[in-house]
N, C-alpha and C positions, 0 to 999 in steps of 0.2 A: 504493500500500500504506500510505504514511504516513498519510493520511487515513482507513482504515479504520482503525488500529492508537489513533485516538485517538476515534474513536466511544463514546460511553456507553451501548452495548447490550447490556452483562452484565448480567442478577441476579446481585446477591452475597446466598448464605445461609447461614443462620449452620449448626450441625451438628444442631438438630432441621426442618431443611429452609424453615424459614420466613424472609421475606425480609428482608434489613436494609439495604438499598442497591443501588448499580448501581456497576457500573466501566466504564475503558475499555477494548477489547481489549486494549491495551497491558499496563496493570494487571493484568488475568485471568491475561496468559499470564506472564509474570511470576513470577504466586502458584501457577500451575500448576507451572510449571518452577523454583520454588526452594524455599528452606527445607532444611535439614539432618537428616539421619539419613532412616530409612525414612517417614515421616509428611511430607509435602508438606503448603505452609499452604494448598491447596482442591485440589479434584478439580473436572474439568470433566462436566458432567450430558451427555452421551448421549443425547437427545431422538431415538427412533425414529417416524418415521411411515408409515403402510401406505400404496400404492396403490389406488384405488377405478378398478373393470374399465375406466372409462375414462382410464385413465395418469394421472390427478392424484391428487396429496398430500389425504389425508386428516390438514389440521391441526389439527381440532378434541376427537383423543381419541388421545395417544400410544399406540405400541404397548406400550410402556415408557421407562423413566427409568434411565437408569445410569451411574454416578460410575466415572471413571476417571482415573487417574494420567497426569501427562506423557507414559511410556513407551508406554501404550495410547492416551492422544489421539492419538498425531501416527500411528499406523496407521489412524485413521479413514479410510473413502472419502470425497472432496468429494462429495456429491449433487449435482445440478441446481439445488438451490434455494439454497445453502451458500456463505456470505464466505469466503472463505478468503485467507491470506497466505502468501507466497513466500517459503523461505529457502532460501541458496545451493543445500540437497541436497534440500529435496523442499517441499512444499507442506502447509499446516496447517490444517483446518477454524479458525473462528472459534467459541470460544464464545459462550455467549449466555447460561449458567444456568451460576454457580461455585457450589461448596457451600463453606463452611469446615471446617477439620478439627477445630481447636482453640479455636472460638467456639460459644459455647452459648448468651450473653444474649440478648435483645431488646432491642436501642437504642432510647429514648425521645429524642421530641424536643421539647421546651419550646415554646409556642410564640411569634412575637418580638410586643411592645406593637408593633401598629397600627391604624389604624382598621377594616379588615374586620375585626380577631383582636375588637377590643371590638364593634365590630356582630353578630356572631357569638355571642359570648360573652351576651351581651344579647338576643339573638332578634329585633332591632330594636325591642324595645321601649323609651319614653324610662323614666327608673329615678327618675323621680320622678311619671307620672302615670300608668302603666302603660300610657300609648296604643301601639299597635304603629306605629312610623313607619317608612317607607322610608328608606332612603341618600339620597332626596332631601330630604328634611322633617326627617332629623335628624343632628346632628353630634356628634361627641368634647364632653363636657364633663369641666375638671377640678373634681373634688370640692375638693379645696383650690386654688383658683386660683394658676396659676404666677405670680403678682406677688405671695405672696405665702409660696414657697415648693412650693408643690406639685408633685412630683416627674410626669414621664410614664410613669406603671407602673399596670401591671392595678389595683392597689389604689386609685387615687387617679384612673382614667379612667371614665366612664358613657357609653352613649350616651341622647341626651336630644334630646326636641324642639327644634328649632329655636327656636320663641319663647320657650320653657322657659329657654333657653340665653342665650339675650339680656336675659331679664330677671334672670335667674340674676346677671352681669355678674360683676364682680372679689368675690362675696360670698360667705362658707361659705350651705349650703343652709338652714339655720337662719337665720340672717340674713334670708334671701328668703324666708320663709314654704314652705322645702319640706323635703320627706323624704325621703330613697331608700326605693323599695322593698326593699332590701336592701344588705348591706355588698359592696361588689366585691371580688372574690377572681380569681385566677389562674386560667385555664383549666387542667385538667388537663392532663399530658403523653400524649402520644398513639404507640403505635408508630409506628418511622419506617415500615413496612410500608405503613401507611394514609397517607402524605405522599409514597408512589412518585409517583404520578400515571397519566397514560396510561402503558402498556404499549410503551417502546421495542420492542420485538421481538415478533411474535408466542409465540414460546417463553414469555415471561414469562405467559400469560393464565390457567397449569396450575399456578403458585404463588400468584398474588396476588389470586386473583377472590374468596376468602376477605376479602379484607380490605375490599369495595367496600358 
């Protein structure tokens, strides 16, 4: 049980239904089961699905979606298909989809200075001859060279060809006879929605495929 209880196979959503994260069963049940006064901090999502005449689950289009309290989770049935964990008096489906009660934002998430984030950011193209290079033929250059101050931030990183880069050496781009094709700036922030990834659980595929 221990080992399921710390799985990261919840979506957590905020209260207009869209996703901001994953928890562990642990954490879910938790936020199910506590909090004060009548309002619990999430309700667990109810994920119905039909059978098709030949006995299997039809997972690809719920029957419905329905948010229910502590009090109604733990009367759920385990299905056939259903985690569930064991306490002293009875047994509890595992959630898989929390809603929050009392969260409404969309969480952004910055993205961190690395090399994919500027390859990315850049299109791989080198930013002083507009050639498009691969990750093989091109690297990180810094605009102001770190000997001579230049910090490792979106503003002060380019991706650049290879020989660009080398002849470029410890000198501002002026120095070298070059230009950027433009000033580098930060990537925008992106919903954490879009930085889920693969889908821990099938359940997750009826909230986030929006975001793919």
């Amino acid at each position: 049980m221990s080992d399921i209880l710390e799985k990261p196979i919840v979506l957590s959503l905020n209260r207009a239904w869209l996703p901001i994260g994953h928890r562990t069963v642990k954490q879910a049940l938790v936020s199910l089961n506590g909090g004060a006064g009548d309002i619990p901090p999430a309700l667990g999502i109810d994920i119905a699905y039909a059978k098709r005449p030949d006995g299997t689950w039809n997972f690809d289009e719920p029957s419905y979606l329905n948010p229910l309290t502590w009090e109604e989770w733990v009367k759920l049935p385990i299905r056939d298909f259903d985690l569930f964990v064991t306490t002293p008096r009875f047994r509890v489906r595992v959630p898989t989809v929390v809603v929050s009660t009392k969260y409404a934002a969309m969480p952004l998430c910055f993205p961190r200075v690395t090399r994919d984030s500027i390859f990315e950011r850049d299109a791989g193209i080198c930013q002083y001859t507009g050639e498009r290079v691969g990750k093989r033929d091109g690297n990180l250059d810094h605009v102001v060279p770190r000997s001579r101050g230049g910090a490792n931030t979106f503003e002060n990183l380019v991706w650049a060809k290879r020989e660009i880069n080398a002849l470029k050496g410890d000198r501002l781009p002026h120095e070298a006879g070059l230009k950027l094709l433009r000033k580098p700036q930060p990537p925008p922030p992106v919903p954490v929605a879009a930085t889920i990834g693969a889908p821990r659980h099938r359940d997750w595929r009826h909230f986030i495929t929006q975001f793919r």
